[in-house]
CHARMM internal coordinates of N, CA and C (Angstrom, degrees):
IC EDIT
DIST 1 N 1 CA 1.4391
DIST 1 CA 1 C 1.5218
ANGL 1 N 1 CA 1 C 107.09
DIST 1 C 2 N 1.3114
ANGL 1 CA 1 C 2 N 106.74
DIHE 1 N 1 CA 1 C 2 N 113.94
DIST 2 N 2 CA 1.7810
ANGL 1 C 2 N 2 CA 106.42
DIHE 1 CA 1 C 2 N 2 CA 159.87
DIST 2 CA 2 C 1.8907
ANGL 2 N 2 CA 2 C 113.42
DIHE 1 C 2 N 2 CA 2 C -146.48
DIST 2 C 3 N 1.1113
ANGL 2 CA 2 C 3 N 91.86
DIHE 2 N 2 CA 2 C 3 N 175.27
DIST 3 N 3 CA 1.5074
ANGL 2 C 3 N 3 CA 108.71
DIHE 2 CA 2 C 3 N 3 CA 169.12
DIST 3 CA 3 C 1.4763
ANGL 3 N 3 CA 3 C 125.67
DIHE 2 C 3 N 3 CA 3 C -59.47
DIST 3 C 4 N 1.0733
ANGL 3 CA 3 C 4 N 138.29
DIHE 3 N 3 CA 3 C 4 N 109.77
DIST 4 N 4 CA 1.4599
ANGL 3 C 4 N 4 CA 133.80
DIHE 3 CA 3 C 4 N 4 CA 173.66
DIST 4 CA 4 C 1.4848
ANGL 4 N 4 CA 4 C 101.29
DIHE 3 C 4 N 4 CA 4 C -126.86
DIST 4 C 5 N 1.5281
ANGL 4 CA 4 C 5 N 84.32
DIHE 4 N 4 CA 4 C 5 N 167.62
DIST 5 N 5 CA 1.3350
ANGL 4 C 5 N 5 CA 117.68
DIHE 4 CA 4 C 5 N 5 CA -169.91
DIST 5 CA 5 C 1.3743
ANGL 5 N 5 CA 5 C 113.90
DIHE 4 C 5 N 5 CA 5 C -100.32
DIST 5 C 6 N 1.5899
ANGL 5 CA 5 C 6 N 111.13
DIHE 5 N 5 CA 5 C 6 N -58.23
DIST 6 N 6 CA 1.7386
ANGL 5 C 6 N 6 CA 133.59
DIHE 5 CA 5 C 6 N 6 CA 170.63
DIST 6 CA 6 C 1.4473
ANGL 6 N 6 CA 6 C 112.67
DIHE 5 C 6 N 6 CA 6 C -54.56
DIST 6 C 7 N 1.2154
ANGL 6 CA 6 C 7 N 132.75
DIHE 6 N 6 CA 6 C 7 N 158.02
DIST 7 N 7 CA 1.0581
ANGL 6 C 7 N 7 CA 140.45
DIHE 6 CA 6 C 7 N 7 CA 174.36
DIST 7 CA 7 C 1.3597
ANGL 7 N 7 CA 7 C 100.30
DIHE 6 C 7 N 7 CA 7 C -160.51
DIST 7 C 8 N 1.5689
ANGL 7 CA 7 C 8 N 109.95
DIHE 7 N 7 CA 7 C 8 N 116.90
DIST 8 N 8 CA 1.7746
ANGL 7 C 8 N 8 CA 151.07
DIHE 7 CA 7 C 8 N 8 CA 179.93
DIST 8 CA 8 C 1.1916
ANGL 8 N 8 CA 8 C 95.85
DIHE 7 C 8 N 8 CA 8 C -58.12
DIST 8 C 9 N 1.4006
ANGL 8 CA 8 C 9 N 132.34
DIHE 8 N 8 CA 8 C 9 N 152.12
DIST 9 N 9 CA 1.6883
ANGL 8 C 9 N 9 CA 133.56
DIHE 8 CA 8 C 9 N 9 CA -171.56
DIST 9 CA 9 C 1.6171
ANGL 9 N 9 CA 9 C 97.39
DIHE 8 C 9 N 9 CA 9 C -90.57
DIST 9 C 10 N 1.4811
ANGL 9 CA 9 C 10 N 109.87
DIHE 9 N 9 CA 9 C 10 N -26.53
DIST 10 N 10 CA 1.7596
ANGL 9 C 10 N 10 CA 102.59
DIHE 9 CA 9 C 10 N 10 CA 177.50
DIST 10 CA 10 C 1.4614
ANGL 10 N 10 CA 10 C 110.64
DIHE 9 C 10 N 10 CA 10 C -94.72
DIST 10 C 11 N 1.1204
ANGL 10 CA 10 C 11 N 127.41
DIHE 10 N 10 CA 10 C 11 N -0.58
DIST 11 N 11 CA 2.2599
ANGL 10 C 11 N 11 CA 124.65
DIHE 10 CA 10 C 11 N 11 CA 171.36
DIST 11 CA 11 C 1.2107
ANGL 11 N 11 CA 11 C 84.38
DIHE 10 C 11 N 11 CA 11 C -54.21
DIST 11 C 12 N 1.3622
ANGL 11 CA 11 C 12 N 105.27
DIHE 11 N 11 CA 11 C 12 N 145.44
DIST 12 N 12 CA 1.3341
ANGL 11 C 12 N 12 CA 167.14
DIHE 11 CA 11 C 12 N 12 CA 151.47
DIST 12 CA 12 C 1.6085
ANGL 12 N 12 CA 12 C 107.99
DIHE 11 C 12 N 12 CA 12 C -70.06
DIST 12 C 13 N 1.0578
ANGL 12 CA 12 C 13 N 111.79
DIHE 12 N 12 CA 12 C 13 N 96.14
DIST 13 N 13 CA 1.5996
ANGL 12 C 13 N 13 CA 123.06
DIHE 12 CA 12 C 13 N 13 CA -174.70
DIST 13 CA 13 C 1.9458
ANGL 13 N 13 CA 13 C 95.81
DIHE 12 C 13 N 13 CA 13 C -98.69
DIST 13 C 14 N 1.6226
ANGL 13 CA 13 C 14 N 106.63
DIHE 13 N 13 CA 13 C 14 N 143.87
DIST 14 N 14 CA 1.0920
ANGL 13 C 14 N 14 CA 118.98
DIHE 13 CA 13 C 14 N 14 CA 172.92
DIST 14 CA 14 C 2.0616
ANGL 14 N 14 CA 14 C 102.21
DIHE 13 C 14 N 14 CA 14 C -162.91
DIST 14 C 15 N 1.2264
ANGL 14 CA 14 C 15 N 89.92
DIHE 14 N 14 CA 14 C 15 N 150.67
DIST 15 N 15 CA 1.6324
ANGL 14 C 15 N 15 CA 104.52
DIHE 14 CA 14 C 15 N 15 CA -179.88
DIST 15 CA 15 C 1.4799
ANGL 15 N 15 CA 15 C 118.85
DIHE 14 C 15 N 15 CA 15 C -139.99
DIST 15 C 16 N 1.5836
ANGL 15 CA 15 C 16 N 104.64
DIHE 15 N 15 CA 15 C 16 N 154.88
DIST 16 N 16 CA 1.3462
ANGL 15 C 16 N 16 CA 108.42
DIHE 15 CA 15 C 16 N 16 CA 154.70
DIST 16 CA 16 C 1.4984
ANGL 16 N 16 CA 16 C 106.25
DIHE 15 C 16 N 16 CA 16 C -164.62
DIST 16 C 17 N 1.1978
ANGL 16 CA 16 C 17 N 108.23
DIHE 16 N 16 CA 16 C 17 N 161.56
DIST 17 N 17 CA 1.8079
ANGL 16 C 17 N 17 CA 114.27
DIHE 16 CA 16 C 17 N 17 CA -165.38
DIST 17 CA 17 C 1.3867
ANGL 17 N 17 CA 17 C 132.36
DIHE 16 C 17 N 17 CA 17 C 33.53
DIST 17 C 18 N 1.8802
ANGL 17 CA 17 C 18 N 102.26
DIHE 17 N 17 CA 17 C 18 N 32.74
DIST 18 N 18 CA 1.2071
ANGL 17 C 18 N 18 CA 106.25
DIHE 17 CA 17 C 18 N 18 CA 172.37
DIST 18 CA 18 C 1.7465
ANGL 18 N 18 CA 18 C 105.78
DIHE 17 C 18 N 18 CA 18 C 86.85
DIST 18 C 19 N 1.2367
ANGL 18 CA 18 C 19 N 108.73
DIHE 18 N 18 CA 18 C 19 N 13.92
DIST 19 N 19 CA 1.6395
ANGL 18 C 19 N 19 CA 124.18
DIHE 18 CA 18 C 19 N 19 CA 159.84
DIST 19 CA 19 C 1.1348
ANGL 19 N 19 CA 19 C 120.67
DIHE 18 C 19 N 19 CA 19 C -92.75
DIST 19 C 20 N 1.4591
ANGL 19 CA 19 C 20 N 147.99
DIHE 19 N 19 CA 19 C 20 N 126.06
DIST 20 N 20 CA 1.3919
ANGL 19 C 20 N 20 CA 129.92
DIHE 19 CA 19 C 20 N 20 CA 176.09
DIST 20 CA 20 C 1.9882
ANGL 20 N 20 CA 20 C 97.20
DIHE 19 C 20 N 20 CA 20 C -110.14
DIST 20 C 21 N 1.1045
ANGL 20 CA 20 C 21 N 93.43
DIHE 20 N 20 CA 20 C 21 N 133.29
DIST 21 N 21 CA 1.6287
ANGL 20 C 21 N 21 CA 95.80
DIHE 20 CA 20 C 21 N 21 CA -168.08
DIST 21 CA 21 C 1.9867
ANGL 21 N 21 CA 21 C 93.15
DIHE 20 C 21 N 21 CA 21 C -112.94
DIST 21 C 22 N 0.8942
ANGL 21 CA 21 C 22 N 112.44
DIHE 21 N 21 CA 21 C 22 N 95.35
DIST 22 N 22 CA 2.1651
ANGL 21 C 22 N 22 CA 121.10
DIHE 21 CA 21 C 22 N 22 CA 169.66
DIST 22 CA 22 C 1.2453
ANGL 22 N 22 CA 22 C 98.86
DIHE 21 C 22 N 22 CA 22 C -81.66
DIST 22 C 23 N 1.4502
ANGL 22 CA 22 C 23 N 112.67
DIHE 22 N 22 CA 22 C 23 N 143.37
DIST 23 N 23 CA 1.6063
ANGL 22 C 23 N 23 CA 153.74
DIHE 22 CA 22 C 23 N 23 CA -168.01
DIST 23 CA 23 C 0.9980
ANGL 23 N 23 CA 23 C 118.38
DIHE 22 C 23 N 23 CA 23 C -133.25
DIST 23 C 24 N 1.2150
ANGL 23 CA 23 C 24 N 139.49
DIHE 23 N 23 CA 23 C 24 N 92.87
DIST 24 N 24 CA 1.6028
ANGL 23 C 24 N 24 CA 131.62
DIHE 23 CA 23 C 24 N 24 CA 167.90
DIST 24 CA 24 C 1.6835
ANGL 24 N 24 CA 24 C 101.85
DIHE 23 C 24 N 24 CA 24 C -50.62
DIST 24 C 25 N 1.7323
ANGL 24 CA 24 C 25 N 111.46
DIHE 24 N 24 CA 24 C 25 N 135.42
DIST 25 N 25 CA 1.3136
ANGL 24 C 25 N 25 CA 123.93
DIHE 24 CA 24 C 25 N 25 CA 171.47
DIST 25 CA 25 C 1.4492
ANGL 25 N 25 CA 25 C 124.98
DIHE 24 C 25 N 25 CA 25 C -28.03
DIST 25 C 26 N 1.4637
ANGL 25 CA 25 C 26 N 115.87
DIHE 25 N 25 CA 25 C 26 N -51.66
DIST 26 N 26 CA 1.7137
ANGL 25 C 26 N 26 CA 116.69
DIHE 25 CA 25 C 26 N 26 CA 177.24
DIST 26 CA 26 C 1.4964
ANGL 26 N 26 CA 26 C 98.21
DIHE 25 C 26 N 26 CA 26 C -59.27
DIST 26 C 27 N 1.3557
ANGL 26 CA 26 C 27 N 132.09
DIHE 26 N 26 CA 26 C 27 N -64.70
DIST 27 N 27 CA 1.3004
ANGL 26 C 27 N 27 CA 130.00
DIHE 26 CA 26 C 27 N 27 CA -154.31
DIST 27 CA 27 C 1.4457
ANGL 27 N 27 CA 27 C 112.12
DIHE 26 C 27 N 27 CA 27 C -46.36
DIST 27 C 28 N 1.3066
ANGL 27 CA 27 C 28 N 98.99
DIHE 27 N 27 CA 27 C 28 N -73.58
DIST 28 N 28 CA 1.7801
ANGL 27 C 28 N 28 CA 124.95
DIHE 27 CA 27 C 28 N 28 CA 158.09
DIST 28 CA 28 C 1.7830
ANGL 28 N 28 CA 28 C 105.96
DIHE 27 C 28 N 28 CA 28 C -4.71
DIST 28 C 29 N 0.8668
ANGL 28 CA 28 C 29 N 129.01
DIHE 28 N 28 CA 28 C 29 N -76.19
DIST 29 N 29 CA 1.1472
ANGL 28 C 29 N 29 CA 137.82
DIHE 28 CA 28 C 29 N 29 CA 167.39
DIST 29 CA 29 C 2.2714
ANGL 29 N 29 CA 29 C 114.12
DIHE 28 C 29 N 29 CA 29 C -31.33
DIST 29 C 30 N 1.4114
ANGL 29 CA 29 C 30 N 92.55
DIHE 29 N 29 CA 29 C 30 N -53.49
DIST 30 N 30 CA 1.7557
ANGL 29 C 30 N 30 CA 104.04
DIHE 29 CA 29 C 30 N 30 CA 172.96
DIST 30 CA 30 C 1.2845
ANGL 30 N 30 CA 30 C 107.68
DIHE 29 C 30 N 30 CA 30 C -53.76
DIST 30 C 31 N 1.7875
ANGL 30 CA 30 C 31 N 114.56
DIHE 30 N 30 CA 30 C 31 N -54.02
DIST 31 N 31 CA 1.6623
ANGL 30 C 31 N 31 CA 113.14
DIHE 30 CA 30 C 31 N 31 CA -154.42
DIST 31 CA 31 C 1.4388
ANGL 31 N 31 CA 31 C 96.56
DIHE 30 C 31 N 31 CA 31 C -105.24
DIST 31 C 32 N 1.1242
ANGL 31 CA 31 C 32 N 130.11
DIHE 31 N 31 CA 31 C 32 N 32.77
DIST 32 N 32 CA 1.5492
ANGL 31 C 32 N 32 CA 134.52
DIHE 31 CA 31 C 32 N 32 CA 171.90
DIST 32 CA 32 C 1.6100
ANGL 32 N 32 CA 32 C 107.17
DIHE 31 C 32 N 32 CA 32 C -59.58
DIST 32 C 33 N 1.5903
ANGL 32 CA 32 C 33 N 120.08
DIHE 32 N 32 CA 32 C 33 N 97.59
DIST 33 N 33 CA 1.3868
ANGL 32 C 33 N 33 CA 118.83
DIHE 32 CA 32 C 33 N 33 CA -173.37
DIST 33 CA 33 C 1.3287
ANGL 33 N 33 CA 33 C 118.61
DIHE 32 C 33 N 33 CA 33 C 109.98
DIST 33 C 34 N 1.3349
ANGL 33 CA 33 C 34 N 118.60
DIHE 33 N 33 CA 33 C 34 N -20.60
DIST 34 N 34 CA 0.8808
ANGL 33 C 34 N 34 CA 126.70
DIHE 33 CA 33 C 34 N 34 CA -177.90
DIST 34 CA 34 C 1.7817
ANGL 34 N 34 CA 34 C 117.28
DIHE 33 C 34 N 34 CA 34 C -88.44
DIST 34 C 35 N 1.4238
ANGL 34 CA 34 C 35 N 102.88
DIHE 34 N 34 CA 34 C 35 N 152.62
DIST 35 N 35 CA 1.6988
ANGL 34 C 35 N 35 CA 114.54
DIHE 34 CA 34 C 35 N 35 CA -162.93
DIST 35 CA 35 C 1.5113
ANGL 35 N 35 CA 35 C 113.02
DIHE 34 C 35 N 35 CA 35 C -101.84
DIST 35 C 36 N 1.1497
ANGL 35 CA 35 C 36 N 113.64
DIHE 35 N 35 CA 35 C 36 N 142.50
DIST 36 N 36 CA 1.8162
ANGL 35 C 36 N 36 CA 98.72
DIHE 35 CA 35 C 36 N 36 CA -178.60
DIST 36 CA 36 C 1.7478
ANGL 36 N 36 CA 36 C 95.21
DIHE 35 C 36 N 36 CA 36 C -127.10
DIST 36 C 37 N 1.4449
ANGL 36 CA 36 C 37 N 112.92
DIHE 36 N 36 CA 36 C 37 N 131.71
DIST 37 N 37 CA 1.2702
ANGL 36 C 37 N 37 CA 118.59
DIHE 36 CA 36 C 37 N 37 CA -173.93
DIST 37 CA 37 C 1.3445
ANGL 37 N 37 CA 37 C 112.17
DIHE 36 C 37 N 37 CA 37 C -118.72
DIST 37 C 38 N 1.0808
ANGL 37 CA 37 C 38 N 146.94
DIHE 37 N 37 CA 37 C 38 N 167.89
DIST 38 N 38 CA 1.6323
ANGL 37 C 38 N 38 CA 128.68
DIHE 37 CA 37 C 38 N 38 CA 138.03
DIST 38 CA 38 C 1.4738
ANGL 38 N 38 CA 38 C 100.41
DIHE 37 C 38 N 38 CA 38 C -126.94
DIST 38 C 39 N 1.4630
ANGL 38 CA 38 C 39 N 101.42
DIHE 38 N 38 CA 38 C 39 N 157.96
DIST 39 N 39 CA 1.2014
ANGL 38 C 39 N 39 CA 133.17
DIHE 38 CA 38 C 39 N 39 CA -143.09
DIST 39 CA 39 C 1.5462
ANGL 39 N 39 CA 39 C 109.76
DIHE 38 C 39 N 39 CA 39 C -120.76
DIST 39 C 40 N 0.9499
ANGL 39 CA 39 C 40 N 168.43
DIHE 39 N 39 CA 39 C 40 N 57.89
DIST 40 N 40 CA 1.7031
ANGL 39 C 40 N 40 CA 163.13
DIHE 39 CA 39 C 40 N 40 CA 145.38
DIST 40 CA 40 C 1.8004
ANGL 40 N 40 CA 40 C 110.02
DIHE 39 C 40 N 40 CA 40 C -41.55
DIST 40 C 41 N 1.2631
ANGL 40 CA 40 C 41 N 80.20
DIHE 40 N 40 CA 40 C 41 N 100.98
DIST 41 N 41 CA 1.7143
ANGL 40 C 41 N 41 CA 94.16
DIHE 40 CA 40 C 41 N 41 CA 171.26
DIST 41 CA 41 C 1.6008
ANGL 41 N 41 CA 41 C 131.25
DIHE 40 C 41 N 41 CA 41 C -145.98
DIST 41 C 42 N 0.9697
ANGL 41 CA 41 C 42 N 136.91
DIHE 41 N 41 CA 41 C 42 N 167.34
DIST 42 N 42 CA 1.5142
ANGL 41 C 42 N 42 CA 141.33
DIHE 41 CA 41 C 42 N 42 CA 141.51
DIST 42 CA 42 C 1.9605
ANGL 42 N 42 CA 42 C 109.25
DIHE 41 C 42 N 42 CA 42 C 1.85
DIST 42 C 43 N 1.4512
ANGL 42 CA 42 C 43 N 96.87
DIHE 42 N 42 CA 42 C 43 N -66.57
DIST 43 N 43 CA 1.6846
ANGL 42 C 43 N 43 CA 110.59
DIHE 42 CA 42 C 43 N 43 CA 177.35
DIST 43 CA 43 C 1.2114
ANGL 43 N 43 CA 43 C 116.33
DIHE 42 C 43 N 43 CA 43 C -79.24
DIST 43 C 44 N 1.3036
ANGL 43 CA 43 C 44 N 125.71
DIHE 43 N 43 CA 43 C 44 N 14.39
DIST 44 N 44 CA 1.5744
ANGL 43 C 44 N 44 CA 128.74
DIHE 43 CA 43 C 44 N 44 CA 173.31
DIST 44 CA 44 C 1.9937
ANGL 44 N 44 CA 44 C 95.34
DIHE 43 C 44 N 44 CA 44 C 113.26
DIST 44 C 45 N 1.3978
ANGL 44 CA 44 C 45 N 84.74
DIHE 44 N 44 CA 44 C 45 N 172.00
DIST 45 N 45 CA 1.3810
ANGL 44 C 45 N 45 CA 116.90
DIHE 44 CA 44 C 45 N 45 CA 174.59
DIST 45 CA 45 C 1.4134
ANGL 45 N 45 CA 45 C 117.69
DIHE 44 C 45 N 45 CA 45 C -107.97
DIST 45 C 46 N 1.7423
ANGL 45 CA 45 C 46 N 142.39
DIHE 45 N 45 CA 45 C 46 N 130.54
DIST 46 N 46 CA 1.3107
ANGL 45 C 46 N 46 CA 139.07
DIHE 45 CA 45 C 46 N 46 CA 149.07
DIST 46 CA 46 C 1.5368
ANGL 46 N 46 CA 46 C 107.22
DIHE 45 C 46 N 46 CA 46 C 176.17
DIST 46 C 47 N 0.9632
ANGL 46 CA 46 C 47 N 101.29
DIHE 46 N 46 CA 46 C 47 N -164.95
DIST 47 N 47 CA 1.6881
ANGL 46 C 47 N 47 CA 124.58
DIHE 46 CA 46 C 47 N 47 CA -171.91
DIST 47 CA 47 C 2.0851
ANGL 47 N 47 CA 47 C 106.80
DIHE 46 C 47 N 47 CA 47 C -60.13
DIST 47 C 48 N 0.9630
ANGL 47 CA 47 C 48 N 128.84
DIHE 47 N 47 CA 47 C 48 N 139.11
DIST 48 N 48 CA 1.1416
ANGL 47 C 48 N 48 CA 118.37
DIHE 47 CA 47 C 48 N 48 CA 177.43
DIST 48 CA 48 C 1.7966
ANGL 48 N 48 CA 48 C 103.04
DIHE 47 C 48 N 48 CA 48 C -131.55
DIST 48 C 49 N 1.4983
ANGL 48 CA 48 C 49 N 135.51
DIHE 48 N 48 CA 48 C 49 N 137.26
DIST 49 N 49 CA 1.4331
ANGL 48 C 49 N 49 CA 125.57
DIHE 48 CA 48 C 49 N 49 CA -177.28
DIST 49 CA 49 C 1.3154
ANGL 49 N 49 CA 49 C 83.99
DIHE 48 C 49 N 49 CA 49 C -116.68
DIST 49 C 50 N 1.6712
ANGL 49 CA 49 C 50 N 118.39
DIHE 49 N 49 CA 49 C 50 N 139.74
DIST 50 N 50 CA 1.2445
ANGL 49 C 50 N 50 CA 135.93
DIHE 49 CA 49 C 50 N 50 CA 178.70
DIST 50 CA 50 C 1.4723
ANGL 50 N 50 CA 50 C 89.78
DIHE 49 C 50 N 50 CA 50 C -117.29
DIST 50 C 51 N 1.7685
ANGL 50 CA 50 C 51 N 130.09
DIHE 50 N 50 CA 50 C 51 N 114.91
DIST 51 N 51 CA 1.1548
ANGL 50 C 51 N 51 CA 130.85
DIHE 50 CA 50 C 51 N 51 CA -153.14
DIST 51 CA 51 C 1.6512
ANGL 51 N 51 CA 51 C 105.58
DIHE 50 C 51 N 51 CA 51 C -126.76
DIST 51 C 52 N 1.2742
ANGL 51 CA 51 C 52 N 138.06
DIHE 51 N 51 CA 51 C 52 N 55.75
DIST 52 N 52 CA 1.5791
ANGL 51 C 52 N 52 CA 131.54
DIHE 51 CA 51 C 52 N 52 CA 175.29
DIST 52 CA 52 C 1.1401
ANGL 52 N 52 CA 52 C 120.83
DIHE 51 C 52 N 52 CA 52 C -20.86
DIST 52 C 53 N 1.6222
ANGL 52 CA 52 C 53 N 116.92
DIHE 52 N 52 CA 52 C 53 N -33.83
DIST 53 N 53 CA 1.4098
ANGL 52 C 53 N 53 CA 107.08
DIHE 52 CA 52 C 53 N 53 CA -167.06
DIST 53 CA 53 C 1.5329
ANGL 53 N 53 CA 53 C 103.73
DIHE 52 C 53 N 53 CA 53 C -90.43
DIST 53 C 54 N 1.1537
ANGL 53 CA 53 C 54 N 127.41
DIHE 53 N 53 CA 53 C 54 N -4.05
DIST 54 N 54 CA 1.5217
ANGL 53 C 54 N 54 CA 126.41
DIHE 53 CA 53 C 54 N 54 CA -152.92
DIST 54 CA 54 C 1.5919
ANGL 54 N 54 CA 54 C 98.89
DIHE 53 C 54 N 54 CA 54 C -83.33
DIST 54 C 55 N 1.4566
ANGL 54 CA 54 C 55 N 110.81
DIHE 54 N 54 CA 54 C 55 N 135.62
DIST 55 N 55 CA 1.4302
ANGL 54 C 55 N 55 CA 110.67
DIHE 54 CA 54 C 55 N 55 CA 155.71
DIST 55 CA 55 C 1.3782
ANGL 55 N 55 CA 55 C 113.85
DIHE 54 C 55 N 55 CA 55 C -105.22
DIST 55 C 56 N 0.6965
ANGL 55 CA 55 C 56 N 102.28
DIHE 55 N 55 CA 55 C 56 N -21.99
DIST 56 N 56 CA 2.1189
ANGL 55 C 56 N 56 CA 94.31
DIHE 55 CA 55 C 56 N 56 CA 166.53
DIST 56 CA 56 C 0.9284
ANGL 56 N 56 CA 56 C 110.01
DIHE 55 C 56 N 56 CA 56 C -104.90
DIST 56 C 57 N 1.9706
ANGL 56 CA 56 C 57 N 126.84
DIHE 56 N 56 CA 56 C 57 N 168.38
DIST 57 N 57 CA 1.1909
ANGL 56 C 57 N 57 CA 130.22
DIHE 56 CA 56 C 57 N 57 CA 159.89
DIST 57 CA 57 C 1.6180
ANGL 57 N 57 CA 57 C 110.06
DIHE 56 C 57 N 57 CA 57 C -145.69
DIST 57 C 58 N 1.0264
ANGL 57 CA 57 C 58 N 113.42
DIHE 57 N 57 CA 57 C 58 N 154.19
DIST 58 N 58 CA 1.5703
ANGL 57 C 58 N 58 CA 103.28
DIHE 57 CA 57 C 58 N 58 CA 164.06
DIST 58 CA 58 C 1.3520
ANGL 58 N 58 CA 58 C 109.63
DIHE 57 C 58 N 58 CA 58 C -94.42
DIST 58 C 59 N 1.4575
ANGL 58 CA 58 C 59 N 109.67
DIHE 58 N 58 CA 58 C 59 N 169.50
DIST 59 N 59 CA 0.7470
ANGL 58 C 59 N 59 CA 131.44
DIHE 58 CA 58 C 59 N 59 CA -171.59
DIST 59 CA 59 C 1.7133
ANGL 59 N 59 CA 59 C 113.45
DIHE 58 C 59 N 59 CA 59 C -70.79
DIST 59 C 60 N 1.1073
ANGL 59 CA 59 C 60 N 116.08
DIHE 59 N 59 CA 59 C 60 N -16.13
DIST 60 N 60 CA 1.4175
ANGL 59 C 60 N 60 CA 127.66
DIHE 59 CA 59 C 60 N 60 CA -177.00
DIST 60 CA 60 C 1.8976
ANGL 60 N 60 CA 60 C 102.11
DIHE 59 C 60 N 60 CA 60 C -75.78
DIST 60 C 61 N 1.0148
ANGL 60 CA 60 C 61 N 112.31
DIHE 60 N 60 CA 60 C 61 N -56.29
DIST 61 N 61 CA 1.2023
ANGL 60 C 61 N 61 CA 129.61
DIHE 60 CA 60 C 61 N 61 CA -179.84
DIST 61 CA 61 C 1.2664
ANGL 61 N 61 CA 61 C 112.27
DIHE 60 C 61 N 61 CA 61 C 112.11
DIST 61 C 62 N 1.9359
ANGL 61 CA 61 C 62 N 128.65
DIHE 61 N 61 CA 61 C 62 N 25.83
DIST 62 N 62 CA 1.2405
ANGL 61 C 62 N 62 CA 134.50
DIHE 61 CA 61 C 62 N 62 CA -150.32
DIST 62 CA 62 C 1.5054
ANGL 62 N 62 CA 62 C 89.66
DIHE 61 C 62 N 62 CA 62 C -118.00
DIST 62 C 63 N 1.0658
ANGL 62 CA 62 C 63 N 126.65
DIHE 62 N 62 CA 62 C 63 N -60.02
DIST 63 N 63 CA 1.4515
ANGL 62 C 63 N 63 CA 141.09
DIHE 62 CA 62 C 63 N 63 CA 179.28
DIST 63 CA 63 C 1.1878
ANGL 63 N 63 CA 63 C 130.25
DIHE 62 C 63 N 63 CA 63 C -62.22
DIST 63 C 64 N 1.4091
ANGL 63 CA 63 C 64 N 124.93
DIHE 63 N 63 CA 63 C 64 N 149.08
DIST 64 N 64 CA 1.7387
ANGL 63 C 64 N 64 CA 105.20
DIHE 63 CA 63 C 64 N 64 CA 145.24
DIST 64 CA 64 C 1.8847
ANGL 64 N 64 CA 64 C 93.65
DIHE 63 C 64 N 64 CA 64 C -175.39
DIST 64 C 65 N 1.1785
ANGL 64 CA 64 C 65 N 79.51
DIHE 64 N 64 CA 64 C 65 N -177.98
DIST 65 N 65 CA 1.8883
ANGL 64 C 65 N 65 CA 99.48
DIHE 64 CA 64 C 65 N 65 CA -177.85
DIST 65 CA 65 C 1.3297
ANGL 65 N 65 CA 65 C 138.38
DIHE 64 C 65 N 65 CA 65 C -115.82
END
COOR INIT
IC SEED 1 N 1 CA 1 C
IC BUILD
């Protein structure tokens, strides 16, 4: 996950609260349903993916399958 500038003629554009969140086409397909939050707390601050479809995860909470 990072910041860009470019935008691919096939991303997958999605928003909310004035966020526009782009997906390259393969991915799009993985996080279908899935929620993107960020988090500021006690345990750090960043991006969090809440993933339904995932059957694995790491242990980080960055990954999954």
């Amino acid at each position: 996950m990072f910041f860009d500038t470019e935008l691919a003629e096939d991303d997958v554009q999605s928003g909310s609260g004035g966020v526009k969140v782009v997906v390259d086409p393969a991915s799009a397909t993985l996080i279908a349903g899935a929620t993107l939050e960020y988090k500021d707390g006690l345990q750090g601050a960043g991006f969090s993916i809440n993933n339904p479809n995932a059957t694995r995860t790491c242990g980080c909470g960055q990954s999954f399958s």
